[in-house]
N, C-alpha and C positions, 0 to 999 in steps of 0.2 A: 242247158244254157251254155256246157262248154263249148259247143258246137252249132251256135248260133251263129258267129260269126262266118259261117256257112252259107247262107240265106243270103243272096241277094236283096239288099237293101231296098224297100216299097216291094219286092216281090207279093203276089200271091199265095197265100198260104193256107194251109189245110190242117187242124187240131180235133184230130180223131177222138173221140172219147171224151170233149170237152171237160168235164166234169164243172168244178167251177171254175176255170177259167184261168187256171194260173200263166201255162203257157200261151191262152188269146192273150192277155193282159199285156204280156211281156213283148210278145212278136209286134201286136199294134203300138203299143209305146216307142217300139222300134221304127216305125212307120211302116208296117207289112199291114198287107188289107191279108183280115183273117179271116176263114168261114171256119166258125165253132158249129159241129154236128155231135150230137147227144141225144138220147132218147128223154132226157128231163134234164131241161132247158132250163128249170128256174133258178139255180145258181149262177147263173150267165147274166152278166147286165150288159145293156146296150152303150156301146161307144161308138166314137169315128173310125171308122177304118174294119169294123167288125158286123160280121152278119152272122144270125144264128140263124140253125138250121135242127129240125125238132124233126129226127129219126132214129126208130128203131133199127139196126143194125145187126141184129142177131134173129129177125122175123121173118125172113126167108124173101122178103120185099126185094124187087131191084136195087141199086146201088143210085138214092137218092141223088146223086152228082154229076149224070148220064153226061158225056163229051165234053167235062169240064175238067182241064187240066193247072195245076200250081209248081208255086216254083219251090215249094217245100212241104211235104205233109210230116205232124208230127205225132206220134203214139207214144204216150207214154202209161203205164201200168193197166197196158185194154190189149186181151188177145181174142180172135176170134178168126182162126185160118182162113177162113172161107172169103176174107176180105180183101186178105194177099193179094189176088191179082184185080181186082179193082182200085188198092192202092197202089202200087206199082203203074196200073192206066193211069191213073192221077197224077202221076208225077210229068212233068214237060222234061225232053230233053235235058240233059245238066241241071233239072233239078234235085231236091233235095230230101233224102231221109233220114228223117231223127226214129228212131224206134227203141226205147225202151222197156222192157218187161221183166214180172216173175220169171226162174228158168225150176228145170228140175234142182230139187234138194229144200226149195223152199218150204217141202213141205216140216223141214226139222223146225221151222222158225211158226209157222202157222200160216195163217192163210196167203194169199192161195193156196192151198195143196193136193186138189182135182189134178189130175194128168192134165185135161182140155185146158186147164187155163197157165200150165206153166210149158214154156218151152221145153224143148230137145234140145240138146246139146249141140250146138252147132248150129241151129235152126234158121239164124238172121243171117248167118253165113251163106249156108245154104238156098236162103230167098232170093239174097246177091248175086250169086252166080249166073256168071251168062250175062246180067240184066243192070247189075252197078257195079260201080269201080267204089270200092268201101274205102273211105280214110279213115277210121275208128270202130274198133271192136274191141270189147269185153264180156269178159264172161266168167263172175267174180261173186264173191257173197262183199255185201255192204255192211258197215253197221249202223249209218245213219241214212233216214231218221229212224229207223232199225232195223235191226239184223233182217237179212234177206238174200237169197241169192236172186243175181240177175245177168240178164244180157244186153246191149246196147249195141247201136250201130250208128253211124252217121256213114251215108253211103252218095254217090251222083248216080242219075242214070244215065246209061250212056247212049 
């Protein structure tokens, strides 16, 4: 949310990993027409300005979204590399990346603590390169709503 003010106002927006729907919630309240994509869909309720979209994302399927581009996608605690660059298509020009996740260390606090689901060191940095011009990165242990370590970015593409 600190970096929502980011988002082009009614922009298109894209909330990866929907889960139930905290950030559709917030973005459409904001007047962003949202597409919630999640493999279970039913914590999602229907509003104005929100469309849900019911896929598996780690099934090896195409990138349910083919030539559809937003002016903001956001990830928040959902890694799955292999999405990288079909997120990054997703983005239009000067649009927008919110990405937060687990990083390595997490595993001292508990879960995640798989390699595959916590970032490298550096990693969103690293995604940026070449391809957005980042205004916000960390890469920090939190304690609320608990202990964790994590990374974030708010980045444009250029």
């Amino acid at each position: 949310m600190q970096w929502a003010g980011l988002v082009t106002a009614g922009a298109a927006m894209l909330d990866v990993a929907a889960g139930g729907g905290r950030h559709t919630r917030f973005f459409a309240d904001r007047g962003n027409k949202v597409t919630a994509i999640d493999r279970d869909v039913s914590a999602l309720t229907a509003q104005p300005n929100v469309e849900i979209v019911r896929a598996d994302l780690e099934d090896g399927s195409p990138w349910p979204l083919p030539e559809r581009t937003f002016g903001a996608v956001v990830v928040t605690n959902y890694l799955h590399r292999p999405l990288f660059p079909a997120l990054l298509d997703a983005l239009m020009p000067g649009g927008v990346l919110l990405y937060e996740t687990f990083m390595e260390g997490n595993e001292r606090f508990g879960r995640p603590s798989r390699p595959e689901f916590l970032l490298k060191d550096g990693e969103l940095l690293e995604l940026a390169r070449d391809r957005l011009s980042v205004t916000a990165y960390e890469a920090r242990m939190i304690s609320e709503p608990k202990m964790a370590m994590i990374q974030r970015i708010a980045a444009r593409k250029l």
